[in-house]
C-alpha positions as CSV (number, residue, x, y, z in Angstrom):
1,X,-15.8,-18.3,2.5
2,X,-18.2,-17.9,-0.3
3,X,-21.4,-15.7,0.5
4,X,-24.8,-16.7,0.3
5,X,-27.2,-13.3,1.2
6,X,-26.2,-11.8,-2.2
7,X,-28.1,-14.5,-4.1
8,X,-30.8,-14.1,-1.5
9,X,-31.2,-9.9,-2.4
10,X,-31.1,-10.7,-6.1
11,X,-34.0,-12.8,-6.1
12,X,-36.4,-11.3,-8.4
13,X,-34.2,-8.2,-9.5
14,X,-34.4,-7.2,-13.0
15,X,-31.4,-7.7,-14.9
16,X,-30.0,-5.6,-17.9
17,X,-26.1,-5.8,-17.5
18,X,-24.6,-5.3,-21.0
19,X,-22.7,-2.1,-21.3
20,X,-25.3,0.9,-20.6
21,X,-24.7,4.2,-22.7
22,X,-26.5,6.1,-19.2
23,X,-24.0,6.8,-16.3
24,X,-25.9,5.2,-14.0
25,X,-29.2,3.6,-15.6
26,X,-32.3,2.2,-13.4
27,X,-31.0,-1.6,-14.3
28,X,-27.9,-0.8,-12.8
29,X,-28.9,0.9,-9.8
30,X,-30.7,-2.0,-8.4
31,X,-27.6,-3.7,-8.7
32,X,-25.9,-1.1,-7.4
33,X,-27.9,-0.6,-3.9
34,X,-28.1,-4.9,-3.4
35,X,-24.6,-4.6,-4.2
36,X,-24.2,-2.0,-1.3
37,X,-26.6,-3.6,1.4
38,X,-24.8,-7.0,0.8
39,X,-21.5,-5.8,1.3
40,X,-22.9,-4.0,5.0
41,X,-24.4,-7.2,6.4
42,X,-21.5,-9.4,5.4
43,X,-17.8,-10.0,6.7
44,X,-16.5,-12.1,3.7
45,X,-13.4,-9.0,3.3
46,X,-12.9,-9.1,7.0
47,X,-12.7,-13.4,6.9
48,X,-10.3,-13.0,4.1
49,X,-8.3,-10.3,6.2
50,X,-8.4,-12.9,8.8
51,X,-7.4,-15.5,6.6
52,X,-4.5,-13.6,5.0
53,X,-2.9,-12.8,8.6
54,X,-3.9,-16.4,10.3
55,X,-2.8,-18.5,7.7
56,X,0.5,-16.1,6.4
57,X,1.1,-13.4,8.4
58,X,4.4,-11.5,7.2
59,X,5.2,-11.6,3.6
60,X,8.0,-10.1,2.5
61,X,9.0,-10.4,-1.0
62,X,11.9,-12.8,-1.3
63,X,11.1,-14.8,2.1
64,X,8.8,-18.0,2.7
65,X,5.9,-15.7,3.7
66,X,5.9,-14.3,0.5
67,X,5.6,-18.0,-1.4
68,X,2.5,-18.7,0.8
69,X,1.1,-16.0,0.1
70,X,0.9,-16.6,-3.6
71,X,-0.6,-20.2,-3.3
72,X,-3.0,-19.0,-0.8
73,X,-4.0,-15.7,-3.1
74,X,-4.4,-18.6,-5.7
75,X,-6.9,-20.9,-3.5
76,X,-8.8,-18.1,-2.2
77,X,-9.9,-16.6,-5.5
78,X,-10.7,-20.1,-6.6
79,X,-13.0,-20.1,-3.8
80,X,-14.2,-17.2,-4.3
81,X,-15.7,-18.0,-7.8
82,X,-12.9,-16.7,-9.5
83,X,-12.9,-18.3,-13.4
84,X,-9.9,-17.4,-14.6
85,X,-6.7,-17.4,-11.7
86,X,-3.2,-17.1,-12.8
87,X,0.8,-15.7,-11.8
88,X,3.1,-13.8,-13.6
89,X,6.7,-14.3,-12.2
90,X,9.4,-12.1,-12.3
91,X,12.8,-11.6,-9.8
92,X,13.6,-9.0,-7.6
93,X,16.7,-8.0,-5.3
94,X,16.7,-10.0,-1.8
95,X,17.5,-8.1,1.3
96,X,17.1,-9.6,5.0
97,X,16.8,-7.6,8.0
98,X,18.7,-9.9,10.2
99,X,19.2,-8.9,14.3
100,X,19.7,-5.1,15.4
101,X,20.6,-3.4,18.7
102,X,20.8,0.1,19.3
103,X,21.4,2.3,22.2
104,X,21.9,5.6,23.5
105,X,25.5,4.9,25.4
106,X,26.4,8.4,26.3
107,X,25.7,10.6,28.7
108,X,23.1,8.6,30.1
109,X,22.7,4.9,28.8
110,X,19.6,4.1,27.3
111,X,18.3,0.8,25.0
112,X,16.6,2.6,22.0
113,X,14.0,0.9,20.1
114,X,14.9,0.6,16.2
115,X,14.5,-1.2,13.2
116,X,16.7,-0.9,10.2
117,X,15.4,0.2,6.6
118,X,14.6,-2.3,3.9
119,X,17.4,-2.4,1.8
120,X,20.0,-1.3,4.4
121,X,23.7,-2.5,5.0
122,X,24.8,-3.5,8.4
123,X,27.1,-2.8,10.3
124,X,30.4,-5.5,9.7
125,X,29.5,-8.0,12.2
126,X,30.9,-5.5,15.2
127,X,29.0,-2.5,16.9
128,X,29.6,1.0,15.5
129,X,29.8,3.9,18.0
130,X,29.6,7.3,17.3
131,X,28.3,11.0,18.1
132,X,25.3,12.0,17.0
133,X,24.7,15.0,14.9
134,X,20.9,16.3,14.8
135,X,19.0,17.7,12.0
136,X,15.2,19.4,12.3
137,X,15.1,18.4,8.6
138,X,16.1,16.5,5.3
139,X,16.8,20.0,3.9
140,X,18.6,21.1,6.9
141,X,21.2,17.7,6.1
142,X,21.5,18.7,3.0
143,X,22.8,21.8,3.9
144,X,25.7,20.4,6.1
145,X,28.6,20.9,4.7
146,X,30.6,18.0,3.3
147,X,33.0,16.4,5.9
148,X,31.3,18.0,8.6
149,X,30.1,14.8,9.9
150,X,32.8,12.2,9.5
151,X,33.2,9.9,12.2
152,X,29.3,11.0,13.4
153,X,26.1,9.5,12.9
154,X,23.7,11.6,11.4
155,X,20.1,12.5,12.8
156,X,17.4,13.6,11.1
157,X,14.9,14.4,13.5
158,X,11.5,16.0,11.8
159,X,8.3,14.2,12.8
160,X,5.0,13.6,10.4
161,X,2.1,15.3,11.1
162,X,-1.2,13.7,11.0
163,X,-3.9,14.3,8.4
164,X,-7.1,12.7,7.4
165,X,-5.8,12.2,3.8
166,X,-2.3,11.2,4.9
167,X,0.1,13.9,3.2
168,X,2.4,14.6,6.1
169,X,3.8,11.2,4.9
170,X,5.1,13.3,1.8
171,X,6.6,15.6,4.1
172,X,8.4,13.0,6.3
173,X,9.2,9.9,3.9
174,X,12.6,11.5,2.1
175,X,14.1,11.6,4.6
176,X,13.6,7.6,5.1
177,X,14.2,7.1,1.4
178,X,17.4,9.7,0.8
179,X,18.9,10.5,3.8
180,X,21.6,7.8,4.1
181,X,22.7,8.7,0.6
182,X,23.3,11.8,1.5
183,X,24.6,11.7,5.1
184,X,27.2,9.3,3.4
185,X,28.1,12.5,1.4
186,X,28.6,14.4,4.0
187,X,31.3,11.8,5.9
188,X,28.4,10.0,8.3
189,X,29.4,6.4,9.5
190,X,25.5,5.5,10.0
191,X,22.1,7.6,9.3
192,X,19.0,7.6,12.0
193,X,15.7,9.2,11.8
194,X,12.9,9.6,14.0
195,X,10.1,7.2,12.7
196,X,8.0,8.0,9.7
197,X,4.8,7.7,11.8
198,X,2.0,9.7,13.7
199,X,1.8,7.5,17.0
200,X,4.0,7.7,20.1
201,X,4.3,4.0,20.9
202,X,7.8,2.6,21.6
203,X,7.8,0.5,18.0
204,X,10.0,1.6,14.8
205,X,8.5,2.4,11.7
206,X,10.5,0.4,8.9
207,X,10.1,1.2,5.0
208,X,12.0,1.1,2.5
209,X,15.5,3.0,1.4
210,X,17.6,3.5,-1.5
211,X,21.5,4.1,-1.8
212,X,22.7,6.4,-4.9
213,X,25.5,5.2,-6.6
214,X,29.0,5.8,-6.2
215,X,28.2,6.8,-2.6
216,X,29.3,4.8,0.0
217,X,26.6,2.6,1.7
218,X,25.9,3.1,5.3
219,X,23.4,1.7,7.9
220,X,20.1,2.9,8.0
221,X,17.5,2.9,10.5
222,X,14.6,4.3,12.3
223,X,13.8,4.9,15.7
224,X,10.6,4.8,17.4
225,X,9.0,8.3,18.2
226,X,9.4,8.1,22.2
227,X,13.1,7.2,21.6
228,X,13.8,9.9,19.1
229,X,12.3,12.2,22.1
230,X,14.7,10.9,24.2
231,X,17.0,11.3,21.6
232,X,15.9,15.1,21.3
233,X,16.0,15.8,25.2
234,X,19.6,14.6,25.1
235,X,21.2,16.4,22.9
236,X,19.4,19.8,23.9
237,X,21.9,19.4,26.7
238,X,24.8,20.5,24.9
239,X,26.5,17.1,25.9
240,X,28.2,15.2,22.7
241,X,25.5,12.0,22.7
242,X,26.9,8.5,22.1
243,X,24.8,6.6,19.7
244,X,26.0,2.4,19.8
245,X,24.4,0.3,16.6
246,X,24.9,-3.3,15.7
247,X,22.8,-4.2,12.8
248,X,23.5,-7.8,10.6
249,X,21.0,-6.6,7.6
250,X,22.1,-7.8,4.5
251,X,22.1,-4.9,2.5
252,X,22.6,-5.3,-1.7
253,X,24.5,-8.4,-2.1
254,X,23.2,-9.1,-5.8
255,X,21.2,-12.3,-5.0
256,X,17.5,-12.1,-6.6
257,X,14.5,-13.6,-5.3
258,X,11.6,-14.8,-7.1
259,X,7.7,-12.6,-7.0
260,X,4.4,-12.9,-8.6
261,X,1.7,-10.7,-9.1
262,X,-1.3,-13.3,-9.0
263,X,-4.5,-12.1,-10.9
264,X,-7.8,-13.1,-10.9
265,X,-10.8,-12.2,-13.5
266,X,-14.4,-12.7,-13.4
267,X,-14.4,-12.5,-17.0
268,X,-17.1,-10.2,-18.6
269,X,-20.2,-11.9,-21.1
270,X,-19.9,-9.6,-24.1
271,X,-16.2,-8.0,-24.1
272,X,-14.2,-10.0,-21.8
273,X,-11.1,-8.4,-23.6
274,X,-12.1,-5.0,-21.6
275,X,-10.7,-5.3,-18.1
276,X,-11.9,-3.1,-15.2
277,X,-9.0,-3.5,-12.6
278,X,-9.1,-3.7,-9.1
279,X,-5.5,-3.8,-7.4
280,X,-3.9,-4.1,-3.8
281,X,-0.6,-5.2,-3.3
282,X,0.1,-9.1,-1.8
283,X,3.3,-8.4,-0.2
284,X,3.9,-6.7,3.0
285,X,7.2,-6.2,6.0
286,X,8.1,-8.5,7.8
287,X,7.3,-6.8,11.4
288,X,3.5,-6.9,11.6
289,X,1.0,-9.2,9.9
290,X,0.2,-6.8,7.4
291,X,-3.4,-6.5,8.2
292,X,-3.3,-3.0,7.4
293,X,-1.2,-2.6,4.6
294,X,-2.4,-4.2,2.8
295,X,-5.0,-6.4,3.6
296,X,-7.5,-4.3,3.4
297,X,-6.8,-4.0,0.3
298,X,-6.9,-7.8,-0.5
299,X,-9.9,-8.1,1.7
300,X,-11.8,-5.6,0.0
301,X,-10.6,-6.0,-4.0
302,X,-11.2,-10.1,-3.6
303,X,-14.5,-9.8,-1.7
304,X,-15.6,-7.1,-4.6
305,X,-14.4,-10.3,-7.3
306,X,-16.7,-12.6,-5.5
307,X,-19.8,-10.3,-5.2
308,X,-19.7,-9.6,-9.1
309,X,-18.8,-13.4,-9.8
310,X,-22.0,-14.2,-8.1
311,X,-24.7,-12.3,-10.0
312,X,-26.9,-14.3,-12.1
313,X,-25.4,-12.6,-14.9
314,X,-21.7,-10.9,-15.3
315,X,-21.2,-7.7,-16.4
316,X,-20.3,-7.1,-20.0
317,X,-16.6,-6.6,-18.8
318,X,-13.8,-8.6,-17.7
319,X,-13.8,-7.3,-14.0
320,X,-9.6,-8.2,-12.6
321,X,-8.2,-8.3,-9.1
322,X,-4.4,-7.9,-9.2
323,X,-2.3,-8.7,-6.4
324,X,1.0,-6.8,-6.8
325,X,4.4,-8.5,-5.8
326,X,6.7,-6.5,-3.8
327,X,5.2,-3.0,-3.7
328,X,6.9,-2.1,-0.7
329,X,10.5,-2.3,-2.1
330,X,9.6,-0.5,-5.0
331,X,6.8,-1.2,-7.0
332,X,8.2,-4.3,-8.7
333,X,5.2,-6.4,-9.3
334,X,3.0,-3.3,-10.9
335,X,5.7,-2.3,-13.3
336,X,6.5,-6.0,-14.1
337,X,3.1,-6.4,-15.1
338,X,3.1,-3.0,-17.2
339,X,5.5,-4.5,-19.1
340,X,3.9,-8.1,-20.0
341,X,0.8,-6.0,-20.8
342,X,2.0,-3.3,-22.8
343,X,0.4,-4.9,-26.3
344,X,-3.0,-4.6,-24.3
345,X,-2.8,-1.6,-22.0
346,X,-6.1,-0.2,-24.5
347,X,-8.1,-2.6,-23.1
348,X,-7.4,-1.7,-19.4
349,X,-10.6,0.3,-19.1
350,X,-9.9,2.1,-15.9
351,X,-8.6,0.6,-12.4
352,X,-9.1,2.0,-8.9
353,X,-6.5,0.9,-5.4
354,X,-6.8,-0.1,-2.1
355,X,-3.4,1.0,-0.7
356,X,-4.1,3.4,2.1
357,X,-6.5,4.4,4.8
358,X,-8.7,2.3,7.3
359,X,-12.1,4.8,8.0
360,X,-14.6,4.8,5.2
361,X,-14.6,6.3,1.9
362,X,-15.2,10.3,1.6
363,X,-14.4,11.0,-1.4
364,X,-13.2,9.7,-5.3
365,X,-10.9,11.7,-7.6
366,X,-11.4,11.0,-11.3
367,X,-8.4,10.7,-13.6
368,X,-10.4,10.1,-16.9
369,X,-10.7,12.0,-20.5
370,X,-12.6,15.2,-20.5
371,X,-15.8,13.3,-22.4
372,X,-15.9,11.1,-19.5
373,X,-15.3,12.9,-16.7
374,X,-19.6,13.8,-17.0
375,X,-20.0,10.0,-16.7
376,X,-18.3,9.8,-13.3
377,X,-19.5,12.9,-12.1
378,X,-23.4,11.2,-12.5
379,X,-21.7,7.7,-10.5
380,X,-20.2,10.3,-8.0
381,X,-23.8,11.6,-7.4
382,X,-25.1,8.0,-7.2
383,X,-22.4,7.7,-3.9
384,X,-23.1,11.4,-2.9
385,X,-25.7,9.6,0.1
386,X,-22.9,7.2,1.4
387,X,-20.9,10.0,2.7
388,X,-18.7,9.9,-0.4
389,X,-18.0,13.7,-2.9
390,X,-16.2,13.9,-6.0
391,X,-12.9,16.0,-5.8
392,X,-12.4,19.0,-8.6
393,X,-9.4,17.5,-9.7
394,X,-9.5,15.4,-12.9
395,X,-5.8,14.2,-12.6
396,X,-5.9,10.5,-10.6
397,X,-3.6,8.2,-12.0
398,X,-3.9,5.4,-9.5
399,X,-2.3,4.6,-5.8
400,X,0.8,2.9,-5.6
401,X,1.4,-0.1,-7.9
402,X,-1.6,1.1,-10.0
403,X,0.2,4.3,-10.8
404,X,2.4,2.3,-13.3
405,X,-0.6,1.2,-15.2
406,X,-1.9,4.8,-15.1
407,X,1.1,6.1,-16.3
408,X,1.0,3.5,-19.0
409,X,-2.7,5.2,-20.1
410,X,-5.1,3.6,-17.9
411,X,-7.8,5.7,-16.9
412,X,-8.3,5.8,-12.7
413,X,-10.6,6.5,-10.3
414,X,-9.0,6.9,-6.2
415,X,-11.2,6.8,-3.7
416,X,-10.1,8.6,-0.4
417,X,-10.9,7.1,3.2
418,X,-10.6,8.4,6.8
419,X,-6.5,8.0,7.2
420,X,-6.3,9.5,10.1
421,X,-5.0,6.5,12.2
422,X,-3.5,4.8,8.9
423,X,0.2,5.9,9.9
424,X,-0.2,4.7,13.6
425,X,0.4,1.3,12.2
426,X,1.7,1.4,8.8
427,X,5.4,-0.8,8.7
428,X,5.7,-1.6,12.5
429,X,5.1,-4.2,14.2
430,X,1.1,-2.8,15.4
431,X,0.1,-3.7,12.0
432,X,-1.9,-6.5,13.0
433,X,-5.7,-7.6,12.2
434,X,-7.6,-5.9,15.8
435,X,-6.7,-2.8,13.9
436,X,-9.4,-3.1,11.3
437,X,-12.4,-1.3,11.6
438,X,-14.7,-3.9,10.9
439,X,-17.7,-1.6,10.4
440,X,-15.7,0.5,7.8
441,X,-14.4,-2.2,5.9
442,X,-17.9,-3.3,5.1
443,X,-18.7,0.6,3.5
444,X,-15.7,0.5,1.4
445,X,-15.8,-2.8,0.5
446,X,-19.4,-1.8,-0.8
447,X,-18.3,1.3,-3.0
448,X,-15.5,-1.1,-4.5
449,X,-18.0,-3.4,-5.7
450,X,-20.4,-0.6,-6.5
451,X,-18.0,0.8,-8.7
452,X,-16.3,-2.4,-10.0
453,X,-20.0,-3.3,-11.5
454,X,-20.5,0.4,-12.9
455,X,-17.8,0.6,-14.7
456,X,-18.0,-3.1,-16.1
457,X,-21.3,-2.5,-17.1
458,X,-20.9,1.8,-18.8
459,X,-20.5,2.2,-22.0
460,X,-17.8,4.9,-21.5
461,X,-14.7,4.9,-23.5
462,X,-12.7,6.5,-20.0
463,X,-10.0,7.4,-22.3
464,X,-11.9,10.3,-24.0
């Protein structure tokens, strides 16, 4: 898996890699741009997306896919030229999804496509039937009034709309996250909604959910869009609509399972102690292969390692891949390493995410002191002819699991790509490796290592 045409471009090039006081000085641009064209005539993020989903495939936290992929993370950044490759364990709450069937058994019988929420209950062994009760909205079931809906199954039936930099998922994920809290409030025996998704194939969107305490726990689950439009027609005919659902998820049961991040440096020749991070998050559900989300994320941040470990000389800075444990129930790897790194969170220099998108980069959005906001402005410019601009907000803390180190003061950069088809796929079973856009993959994974090498080689204090 290692790559052989960097070492080829490099030949000759003139080296100056300790830490630069210029943004972007002549030294580093010519490591910059081979840096770039090496990354668009090679595939090594694309074999290790390969690798990932061959070799592991799903990888839920607390399930053998999950223990795989740790060891495998582990070998592959050995391989990679990796020097210093490690885990940090930690425990986390074990759900399984177990077998589902759902159907539409009133007033005309229908199978419905549907898979329960991470974290639901299920159902007591038996099947629960009920009417449905539809909601345009989150807000509009909040509104019901309490005991309106005993003995009824809840509906909540608003559909995301698709943008390029994914907010309808803002718009559309509380109700996957809330509403079975608060249907329970309201009397509900079970809570559905309509797929957090853009795409109308007959597969469920899964994702995780979260009960409030002292509020009864109900089942949970999402339907696929074409059934919720089923779903909709129904119940437009002023017919009461019987909803059947047998679900055997485990729901909280206080057993633990064990998670690791597993991190990687290709430590740095003068201040190895300053770390320039590069995350994505290891885990993934346990429908698809998680090609998608998020290997692309591994592919690119571990491809980025091995293109820096390669140079004839490293950067001044410790440049670090983490793989995050268990992002997708809740960020559990990301704040667990927050919290074994709090004595040295200084020397995080700034960190940049893989955790959404599959088109090529378009943009970056700084999240760095006022001082050095000039700094990446000058490295935004330097991108400005790969298609990618620099957004006027200054207020990036970092996607997903790097958002706990950003919180915790580390400076971010997050770079924007073409999501336009991102939610097609995300948590269903579609999420699978013909989805990557090979061609893609090789810009962003160039940018990544652009930046990765930047920042490992600036003099910038990114705090100031």
């Amino acid at each position: 898996m290692k790559n052989k045409t960097l070492l080829a471009l490099l030949t000759g090039a003139c080296f100056a890699l300790p830490l630069q006081s210029q943004a972007v000085t002549d030294d580093q641009k010519v490591i910059l741009d081979l840096l770039q064209t090496n990354a668009r005539q090679d595939n090594l993020s694309y074999q290790i997306i390969e690798s990932l989903t061959t070799e592991v495939g799903p990888r839920l936290a607390g399930t053998p896919g999950s223990e795989k992929a740790v060891v495998w993370a582990q070998d592959t950044m050995k391989r990679l030229g990796f020097d210093k490759i490690w885990i940090e364990e930690s425990k986390v709450p074990l759900w399984t999804r177990g077998d589902l069937t759902a159907s539409i058994s009133a007033p005309y019988p229908h199978k419905v496509t549907a898979l329960a929420l991470g974290g639901s209950v299920g159902t007591d062994g038996k099947p629960l039937e009920a009417e449905v009760v539809r909601f345009a909205t989150l807000d509009a079931l909040k509104a019901a009034k309490p005991g309106s809906l005993d003995g009824k199954i809840a509906y909540v039936a608003y559909r995301m709309e698709r943008h390029k930099d994914g907010h309808g998922y803002g718009k559309a994920v509380g109700a996957r996250v809330a509403g079975a809290s608060i249907a329970a409030e309201k009397g509900a025996l079970a809570f559905l909604l309509r797929s957090v998704g853009t795409d109308d194939n007959r597969l469920a969107h899964t994702g995780v959910m979260q009960y409030e305490e002292n509020i009864k726990r109900i089942p949970a689950v999402a339907i696929s869009n074409p059934d919720a439009d089923l779903l909709d027609n129904m119940l437009s005919r002023d017919e009461p609509v019987m909803f059947s659902l047998n679900t055997s998820a485990s729901g909280p049961t206080g057993r633990v399972a064990s998670i690791a991040n597993v991190i990687g440096d290709v430590t740095g020749s003068e201040h190895p102690e300053e770390v320039v991070t590069l995350g994505a998050h290891l885990d993934s559900w346990d429908v698809g292969t998680g090609a998608i989300d998020d290997g692309i994320g591994i592919g690119i941040t571990l491809a980025t390692g091995h293109y820096i470990a390669e140079l004839p000389q490293r950067p001044a800075r410790t440049v670090r891949v983490i793989l995050f444990a268990a992002e997708e129930i809740g960020l559990y790897g990301a704040k667990d390493y927050v919290v074994q790194h709090k004595n040295d969170m200084d020397k995080h220099i700034i960190g940049a995410e893989w955790d959404f998108g599959n088109g090529a980069i378009y943009e970056l959005a700084p999240g760095v002191g006022t001082q050095a906001l000039s700094e990446v402005r000058d490295f935004a410019e330097y991108l400005a002819p790969y298609g990618v601009g620099m957004s006027d907000k200054n207020d990036a803390k970092g996607q997903s699991d790097m958002s706990a180190l950003g919180e915790a003061g580390q400076p971010a950069i997050n770079f924007s790509p073409d999501g336009n088809d991102y939610f097609d796929y995300h948590h269903t079973e579609n999420d699978t490796l013909d989805k990557v856009e090979p061609e893609a993959l090789k810009v962003n994974t160039g940018i990544f290592s652009a930046f990765a090498f930047w920042a490992a080689t600036s003099e910038t204090n990114f705090r100031k």
